[in-house]
Backbone as a printed PyTorch tensor [residue, N CA C, xyz], in Angstrom:
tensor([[[ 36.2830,   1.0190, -39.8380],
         [ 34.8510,   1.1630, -39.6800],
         [ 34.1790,  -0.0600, -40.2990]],

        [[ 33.6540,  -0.8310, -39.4770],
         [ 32.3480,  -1.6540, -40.3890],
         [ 31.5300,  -1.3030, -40.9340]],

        [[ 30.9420,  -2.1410, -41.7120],
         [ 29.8470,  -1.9940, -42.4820],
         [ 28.2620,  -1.5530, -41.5000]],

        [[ 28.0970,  -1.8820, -40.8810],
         [ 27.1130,  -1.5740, -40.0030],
         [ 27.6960,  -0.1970, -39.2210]],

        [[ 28.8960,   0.3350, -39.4800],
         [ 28.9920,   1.7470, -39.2100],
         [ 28.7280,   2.6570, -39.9260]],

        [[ 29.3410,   1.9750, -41.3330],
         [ 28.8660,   2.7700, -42.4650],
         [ 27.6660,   3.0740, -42.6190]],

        [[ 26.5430,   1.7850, -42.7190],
         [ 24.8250,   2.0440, -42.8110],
         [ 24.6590,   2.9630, -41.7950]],

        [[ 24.8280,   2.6730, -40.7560],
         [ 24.0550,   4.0740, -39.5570],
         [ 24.5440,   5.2100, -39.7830]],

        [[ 26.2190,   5.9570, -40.3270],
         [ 26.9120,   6.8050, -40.7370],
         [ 25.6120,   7.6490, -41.6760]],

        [[ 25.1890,   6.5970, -42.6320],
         [ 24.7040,   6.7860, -43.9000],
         [ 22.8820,   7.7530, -43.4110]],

        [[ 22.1240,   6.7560, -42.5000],
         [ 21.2550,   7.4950, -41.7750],
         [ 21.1760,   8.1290, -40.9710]],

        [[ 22.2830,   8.7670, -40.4540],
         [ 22.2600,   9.8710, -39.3810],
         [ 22.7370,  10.9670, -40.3540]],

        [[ 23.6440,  10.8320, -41.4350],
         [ 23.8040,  12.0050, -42.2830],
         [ 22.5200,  11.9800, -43.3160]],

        [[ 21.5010,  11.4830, -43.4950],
         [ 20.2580,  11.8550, -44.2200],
         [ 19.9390,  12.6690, -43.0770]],

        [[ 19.4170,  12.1050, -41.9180],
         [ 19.1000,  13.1550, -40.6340],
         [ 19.8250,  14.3390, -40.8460]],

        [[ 20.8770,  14.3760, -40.7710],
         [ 22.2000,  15.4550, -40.3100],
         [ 21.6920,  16.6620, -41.4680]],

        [[ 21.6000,  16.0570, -42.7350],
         [ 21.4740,  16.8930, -44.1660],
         [ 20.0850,  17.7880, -43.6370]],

        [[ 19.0430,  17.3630, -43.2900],
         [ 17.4730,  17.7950, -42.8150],
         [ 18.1590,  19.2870, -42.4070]],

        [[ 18.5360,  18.1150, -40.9450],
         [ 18.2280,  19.5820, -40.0750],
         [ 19.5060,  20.7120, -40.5120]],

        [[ 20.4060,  20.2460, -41.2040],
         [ 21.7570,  21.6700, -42.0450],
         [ 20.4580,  22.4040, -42.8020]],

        [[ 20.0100,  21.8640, -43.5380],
         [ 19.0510,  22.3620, -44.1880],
         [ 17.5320,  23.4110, -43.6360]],

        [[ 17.3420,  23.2160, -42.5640],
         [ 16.2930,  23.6210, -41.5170],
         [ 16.9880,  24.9870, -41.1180]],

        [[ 18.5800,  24.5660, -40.8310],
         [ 18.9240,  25.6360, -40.2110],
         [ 19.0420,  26.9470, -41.2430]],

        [[ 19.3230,  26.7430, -42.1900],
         [ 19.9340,  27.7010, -43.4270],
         [ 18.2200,  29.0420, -43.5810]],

        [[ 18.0030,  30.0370, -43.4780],
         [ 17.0300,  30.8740, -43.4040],
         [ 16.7560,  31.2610, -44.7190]],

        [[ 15.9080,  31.5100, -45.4490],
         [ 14.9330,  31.2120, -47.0070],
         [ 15.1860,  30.1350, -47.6800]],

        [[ 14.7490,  30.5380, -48.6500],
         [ 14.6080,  29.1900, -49.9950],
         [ 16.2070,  29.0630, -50.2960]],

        [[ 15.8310,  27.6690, -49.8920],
         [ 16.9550,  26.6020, -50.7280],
         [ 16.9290,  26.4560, -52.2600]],

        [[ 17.5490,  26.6260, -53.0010],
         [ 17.5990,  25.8980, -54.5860],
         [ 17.9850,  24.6460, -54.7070]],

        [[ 18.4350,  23.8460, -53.8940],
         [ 18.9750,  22.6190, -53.8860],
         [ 18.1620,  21.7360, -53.6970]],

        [[ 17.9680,  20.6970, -54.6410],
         [ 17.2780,  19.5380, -54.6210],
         [ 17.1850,  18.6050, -53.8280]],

        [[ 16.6010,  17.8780, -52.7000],
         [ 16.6650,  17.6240, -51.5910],
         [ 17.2970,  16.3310, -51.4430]],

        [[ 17.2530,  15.6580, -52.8030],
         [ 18.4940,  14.0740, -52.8830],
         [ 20.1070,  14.9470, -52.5680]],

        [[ 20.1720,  16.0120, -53.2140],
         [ 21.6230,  16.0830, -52.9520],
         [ 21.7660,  17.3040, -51.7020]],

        [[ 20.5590,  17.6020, -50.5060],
         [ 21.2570,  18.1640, -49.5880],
         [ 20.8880,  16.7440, -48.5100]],

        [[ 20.3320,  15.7310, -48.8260],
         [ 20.4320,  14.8170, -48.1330],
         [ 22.1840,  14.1320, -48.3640]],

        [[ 22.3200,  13.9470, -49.4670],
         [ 24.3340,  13.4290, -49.9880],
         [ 25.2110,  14.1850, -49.9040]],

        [[ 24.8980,  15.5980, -49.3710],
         [ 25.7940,  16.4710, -48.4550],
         [ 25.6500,  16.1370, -47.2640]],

        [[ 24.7460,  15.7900, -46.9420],
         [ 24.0350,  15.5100, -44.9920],
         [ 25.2910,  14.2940, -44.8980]],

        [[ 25.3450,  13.4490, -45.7380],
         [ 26.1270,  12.3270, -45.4330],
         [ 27.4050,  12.8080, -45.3570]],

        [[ 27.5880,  13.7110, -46.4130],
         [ 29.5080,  14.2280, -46.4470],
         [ 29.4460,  14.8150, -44.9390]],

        [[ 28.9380,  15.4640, -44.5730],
         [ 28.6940,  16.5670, -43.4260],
         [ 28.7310,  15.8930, -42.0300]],

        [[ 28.0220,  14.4100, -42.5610],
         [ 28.2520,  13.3470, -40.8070],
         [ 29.6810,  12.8530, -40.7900]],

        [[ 30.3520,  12.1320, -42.3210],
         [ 31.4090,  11.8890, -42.3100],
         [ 32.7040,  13.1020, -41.6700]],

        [[ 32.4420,  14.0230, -41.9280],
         [ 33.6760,  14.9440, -41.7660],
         [ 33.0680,  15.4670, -40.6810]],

        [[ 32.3810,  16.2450, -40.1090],
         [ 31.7180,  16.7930, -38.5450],
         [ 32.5480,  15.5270, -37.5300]],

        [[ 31.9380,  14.4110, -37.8800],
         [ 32.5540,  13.2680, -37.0530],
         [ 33.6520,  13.4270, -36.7790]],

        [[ 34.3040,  13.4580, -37.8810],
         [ 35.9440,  13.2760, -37.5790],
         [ 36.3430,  14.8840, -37.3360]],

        [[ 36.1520,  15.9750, -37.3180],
         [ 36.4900,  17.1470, -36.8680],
         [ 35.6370,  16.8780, -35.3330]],

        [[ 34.9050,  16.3140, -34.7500],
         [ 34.5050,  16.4410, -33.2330],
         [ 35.5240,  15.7650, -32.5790]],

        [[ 35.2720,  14.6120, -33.3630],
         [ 36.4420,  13.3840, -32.5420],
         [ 37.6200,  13.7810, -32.3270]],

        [[ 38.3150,  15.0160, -32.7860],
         [ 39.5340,  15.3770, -32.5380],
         [ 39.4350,  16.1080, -31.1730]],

        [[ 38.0650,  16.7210, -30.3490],
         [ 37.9090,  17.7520, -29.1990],
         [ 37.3640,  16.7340, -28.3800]],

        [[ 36.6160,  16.0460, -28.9600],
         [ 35.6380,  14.8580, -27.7970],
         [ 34.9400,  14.0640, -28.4990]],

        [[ 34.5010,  13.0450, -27.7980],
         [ 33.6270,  11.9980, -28.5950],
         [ 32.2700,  11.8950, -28.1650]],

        [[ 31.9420,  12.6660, -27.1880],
         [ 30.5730,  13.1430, -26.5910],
         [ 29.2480,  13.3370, -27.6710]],

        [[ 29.0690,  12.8260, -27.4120],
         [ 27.7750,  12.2060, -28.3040],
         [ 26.8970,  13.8090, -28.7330]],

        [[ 26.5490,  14.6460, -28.0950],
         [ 26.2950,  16.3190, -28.6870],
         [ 27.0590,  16.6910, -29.0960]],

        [[ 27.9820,  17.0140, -28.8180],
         [ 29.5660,  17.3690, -29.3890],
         [ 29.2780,  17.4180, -30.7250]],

        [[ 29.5270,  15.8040, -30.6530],
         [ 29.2810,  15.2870, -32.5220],
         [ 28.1980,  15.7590, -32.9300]],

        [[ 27.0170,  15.9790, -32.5410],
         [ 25.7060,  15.6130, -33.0340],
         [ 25.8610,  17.0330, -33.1870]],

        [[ 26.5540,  18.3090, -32.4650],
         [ 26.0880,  19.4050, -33.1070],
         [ 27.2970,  19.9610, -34.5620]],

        [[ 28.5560,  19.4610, -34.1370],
         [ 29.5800,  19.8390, -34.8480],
         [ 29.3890,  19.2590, -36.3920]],

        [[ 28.4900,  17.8380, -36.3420],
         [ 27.8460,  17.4680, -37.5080],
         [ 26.7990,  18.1320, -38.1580]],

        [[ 25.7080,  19.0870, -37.5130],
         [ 24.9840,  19.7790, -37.9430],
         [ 25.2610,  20.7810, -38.5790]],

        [[ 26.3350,  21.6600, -37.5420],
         [ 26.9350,  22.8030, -37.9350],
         [ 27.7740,  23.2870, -39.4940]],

        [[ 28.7550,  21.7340, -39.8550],
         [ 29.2890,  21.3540, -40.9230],
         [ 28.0760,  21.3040, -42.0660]],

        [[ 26.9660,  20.5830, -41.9140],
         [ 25.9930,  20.1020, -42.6720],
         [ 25.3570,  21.4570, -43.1140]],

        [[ 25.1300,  22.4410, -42.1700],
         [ 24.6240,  23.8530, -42.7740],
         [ 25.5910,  24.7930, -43.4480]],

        [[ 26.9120,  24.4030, -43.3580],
         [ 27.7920,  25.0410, -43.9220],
         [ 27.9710,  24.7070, -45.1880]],

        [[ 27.9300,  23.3420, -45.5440],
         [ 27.9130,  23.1580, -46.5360],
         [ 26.6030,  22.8870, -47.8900]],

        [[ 25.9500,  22.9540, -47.4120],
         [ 24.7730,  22.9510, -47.2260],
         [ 23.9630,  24.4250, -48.3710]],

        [[ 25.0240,  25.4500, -47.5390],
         [ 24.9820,  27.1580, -47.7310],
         [ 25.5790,  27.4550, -48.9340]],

        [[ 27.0300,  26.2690, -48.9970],
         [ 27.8050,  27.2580, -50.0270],
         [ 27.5700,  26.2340, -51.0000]],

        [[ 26.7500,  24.7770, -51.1660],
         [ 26.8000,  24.4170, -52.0630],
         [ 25.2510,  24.8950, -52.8850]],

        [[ 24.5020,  25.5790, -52.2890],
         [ 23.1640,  25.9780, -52.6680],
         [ 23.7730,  27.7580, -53.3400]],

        [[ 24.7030,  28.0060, -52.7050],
         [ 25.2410,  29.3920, -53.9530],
         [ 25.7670,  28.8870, -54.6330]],

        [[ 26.4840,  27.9820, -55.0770],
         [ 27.0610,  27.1600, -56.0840],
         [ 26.1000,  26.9080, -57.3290]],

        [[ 24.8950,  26.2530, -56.7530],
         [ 23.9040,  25.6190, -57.0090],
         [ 23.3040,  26.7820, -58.0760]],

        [[ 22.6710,  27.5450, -57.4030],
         [ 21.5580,  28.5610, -57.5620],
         [ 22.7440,  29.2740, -58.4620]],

        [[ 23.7050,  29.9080, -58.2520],
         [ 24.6360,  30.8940, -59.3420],
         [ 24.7480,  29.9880, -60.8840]],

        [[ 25.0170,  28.6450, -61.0370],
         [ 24.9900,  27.5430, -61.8640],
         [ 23.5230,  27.4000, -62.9950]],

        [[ 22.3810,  27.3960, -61.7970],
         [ 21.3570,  26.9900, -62.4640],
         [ 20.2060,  28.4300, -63.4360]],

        [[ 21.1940,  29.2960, -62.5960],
         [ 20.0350,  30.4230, -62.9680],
         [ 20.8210,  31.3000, -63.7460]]])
């Protein structure tokens, strides 16, 4: 991967983190720097779990979302059980 894969990697998982986050239904406890630096874990690995079925550009774009709310979920019970 180049470096100019990495940077766009880097802003499509700030994107990616949003909308995991959009999807998840009530209040989040998670601070929005680190469900944006999950958004990034969530583009990195979605990516490479799509790319194994197809490289179709939705494909990815949802299998990255999907990951991003998953993790997204269990790191905000993590979160919230931790802080409170």
């Amino acid at each position: 991967m180049e470096i100019t894969g990495i940077f766009s990697a880097i802003i499509v998982g700030l994107i990616i983190g949003a909308l995991g986050r959009l999807i998840i239904p009530g209040k989040q406890h998670l601070p929005i720097w680190l469900t944006l630096l999950l958004g990034i874990v969530a583009a990195f690995v979605g990516g490479w779990l799509a790319a194994i079925f197809s490289t179709a550009f939705l494909w990815v774009l949802l299998v990255q979302v999907l990951v991003a709310a998953v993790i997204v979920y269990l790191a905000d019970g993590l979160y919230a059980k931790n802080a409170g």
